[in-house]
C-alpha positions as CSV (number, residue, x, y, z in Angstrom):
1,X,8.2,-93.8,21.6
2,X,5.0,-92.6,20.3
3,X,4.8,-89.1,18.7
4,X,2.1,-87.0,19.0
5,X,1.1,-83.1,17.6
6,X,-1.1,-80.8,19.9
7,X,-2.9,-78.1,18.0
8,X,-5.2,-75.6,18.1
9,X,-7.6,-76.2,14.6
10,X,-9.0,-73.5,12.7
11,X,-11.9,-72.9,11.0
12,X,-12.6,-74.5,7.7
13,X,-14.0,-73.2,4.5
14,X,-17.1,-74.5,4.7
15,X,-18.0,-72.5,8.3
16,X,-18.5,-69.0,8.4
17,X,-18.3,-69.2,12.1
18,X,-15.6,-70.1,14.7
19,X,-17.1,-73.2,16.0
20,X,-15.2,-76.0,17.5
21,X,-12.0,-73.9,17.2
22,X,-12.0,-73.3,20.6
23,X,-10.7,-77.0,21.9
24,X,-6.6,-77.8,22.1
25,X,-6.3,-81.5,19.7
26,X,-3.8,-84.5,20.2
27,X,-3.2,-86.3,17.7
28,X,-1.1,-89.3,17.2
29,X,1.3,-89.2,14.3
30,X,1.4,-92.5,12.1
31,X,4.3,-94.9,12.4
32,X,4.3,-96.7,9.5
33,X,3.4,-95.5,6.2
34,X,0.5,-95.5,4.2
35,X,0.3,-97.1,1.2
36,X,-2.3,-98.0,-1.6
37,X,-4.7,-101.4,-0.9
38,X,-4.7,-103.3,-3.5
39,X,-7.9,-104.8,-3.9
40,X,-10.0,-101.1,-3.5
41,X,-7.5,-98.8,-4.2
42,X,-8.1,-96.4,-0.9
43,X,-5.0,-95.5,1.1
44,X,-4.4,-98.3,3.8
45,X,-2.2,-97.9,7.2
46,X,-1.3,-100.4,9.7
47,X,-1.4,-97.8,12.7
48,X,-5.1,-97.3,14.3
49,X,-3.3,-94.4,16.7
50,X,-3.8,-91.9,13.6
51,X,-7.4,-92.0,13.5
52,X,-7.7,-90.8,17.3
53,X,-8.5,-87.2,17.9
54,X,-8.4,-86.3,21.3
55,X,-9.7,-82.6,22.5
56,X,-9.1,-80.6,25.7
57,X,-10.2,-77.8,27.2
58,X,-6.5,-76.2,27.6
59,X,-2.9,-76.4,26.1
60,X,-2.3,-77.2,29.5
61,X,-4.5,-80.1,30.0
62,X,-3.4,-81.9,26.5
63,X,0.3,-81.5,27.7
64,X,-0.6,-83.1,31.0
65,X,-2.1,-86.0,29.2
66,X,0.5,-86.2,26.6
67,X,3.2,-86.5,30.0
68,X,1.2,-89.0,32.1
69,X,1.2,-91.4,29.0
70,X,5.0,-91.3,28.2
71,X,4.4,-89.5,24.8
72,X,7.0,-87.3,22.4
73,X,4.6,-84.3,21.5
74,X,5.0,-81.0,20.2
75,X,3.1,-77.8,20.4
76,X,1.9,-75.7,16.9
77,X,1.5,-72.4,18.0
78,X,-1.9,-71.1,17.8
79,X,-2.4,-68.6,14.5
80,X,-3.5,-65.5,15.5
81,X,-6.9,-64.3,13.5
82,X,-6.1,-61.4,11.1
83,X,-9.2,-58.8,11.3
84,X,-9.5,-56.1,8.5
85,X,-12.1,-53.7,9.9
86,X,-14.6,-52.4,6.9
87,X,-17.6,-51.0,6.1
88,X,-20.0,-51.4,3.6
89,X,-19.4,-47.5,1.9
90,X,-15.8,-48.5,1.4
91,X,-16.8,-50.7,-1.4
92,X,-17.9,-47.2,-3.5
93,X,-14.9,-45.0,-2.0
94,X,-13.2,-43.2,-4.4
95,X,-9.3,-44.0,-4.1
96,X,-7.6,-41.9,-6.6
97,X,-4.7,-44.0,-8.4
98,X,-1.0,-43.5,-7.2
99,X,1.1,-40.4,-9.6
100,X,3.4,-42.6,-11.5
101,X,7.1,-41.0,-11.0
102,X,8.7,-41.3,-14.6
């Protein structure tokens, strides 16, 4: 039975916006290994199902797929985004240090 992973992506480093981190993502798991080729030297797999990405619109719509195809999945929950609300005078605030109990 094929495995697959359903996810929800989150932003990389490299974007300061939350682009393309709105879309659901199947993705196959590998069934065999990888392992080192020897004449280059770059990791090598026998499975071509871990290089495909699909996206949906919905958690929903993935899960359909994943059913209508016959395919073990599970779901990652999606991480919820952590705000700190600040402004720019709180870098100069004055925050006096903790009294030390002794």
């Amino acid at each position: 039975m094929i495995k697959a992973r359903i996810y929800k992506p989150s932003k990389t480093a490299m974007q300061s916006g939350r682009a393309k981190t709105n879309l659901w993502v199947l993705e196959y798991e590998n069934a065999s290994p990888r392992h080192p080729e020897p004449l280059m030297g770059w990791t090598a797999c026998e499975d071509t199902l871990g290089q495909v990405r699909l996206k949906f619109n919905t958690m929903e719509d993935a899960e359909n797929y994943a059913e209508s195809n016959g395919l073990y999945y599970t779901v990652q929950a999606e991480t919820a985004r952590k705000l700190k609300p600040r402004n720019y005078g709180d870098n100069f605030k004055y925050i006096p240090p903790e009294e030390s109990e002794s």
